[in-house]
C-alpha positions in Angstrom: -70.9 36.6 -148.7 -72.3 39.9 -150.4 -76.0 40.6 -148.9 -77.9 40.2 -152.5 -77.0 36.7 -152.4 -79.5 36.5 -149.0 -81.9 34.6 -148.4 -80.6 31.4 -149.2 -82.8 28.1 -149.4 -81.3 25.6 -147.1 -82.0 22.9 -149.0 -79.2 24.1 -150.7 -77.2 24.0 -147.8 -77.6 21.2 -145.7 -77.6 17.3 -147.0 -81.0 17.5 -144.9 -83.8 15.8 -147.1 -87.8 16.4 -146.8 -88.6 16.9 -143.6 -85.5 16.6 -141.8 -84.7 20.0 -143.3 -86.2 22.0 -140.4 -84.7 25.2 -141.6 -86.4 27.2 -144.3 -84.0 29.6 -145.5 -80.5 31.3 -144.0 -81.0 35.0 -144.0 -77.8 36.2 -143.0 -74.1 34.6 -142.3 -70.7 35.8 -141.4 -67.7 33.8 -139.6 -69.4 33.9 -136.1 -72.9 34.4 -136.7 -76.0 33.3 -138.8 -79.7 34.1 -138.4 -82.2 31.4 -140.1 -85.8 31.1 -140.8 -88.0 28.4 -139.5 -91.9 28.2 -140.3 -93.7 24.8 -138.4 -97.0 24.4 -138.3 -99.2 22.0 -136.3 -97.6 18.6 -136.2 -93.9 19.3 -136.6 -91.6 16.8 -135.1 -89.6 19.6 -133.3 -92.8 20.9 -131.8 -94.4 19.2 -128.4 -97.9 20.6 -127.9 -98.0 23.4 -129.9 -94.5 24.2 -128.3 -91.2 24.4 -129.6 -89.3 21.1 -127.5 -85.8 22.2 -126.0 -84.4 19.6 -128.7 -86.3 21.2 -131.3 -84.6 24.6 -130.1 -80.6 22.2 -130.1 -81.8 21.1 -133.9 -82.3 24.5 -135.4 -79.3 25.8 -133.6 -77.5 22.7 -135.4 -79.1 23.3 -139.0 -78.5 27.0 -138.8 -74.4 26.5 -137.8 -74.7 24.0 -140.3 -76.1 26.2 -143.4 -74.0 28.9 -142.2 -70.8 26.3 -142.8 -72.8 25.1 -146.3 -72.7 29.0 -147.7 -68.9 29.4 -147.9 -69.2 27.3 -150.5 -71.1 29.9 -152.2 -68.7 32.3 -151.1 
């Protein structure tokens, strides 16, 4: 994936729809590793508090691994 093609909406990644898509955009990918942006505000479902919940952290991990499997497609 050539770096010009970054960031990447990951609604155009993931089958996610509204706001299941936690995941704002992937901003970088290779084979073993992926870094994503997230921006929740007061009220998210993945956040307990004001905090990020541990299965809030399990879910981004997934969508991210998931977008960076959705951008070979791209590729």
């Amino acid at each position: 994936m050539r770096a010009e093609t970054f960031p990447f909406d990951a609604r155009l990644l993931l089958p996610h729809e509204g706001p299941m898509c936690c995941i704002d955009r992937l901003l970088s990918s290779s084979k073993t590793a992926a870094v994503a942006e997230a921006e929740l505000f007061a009220g998210h479902s993945l956040l307990t508090d004001g905090f990020l919940a541990p299965a809030g952290c399990v879910q981004l991990a997934a969508q991210t691994a998931g977008a960076m499997q959705g951008v070979c497609q791209y590729a």
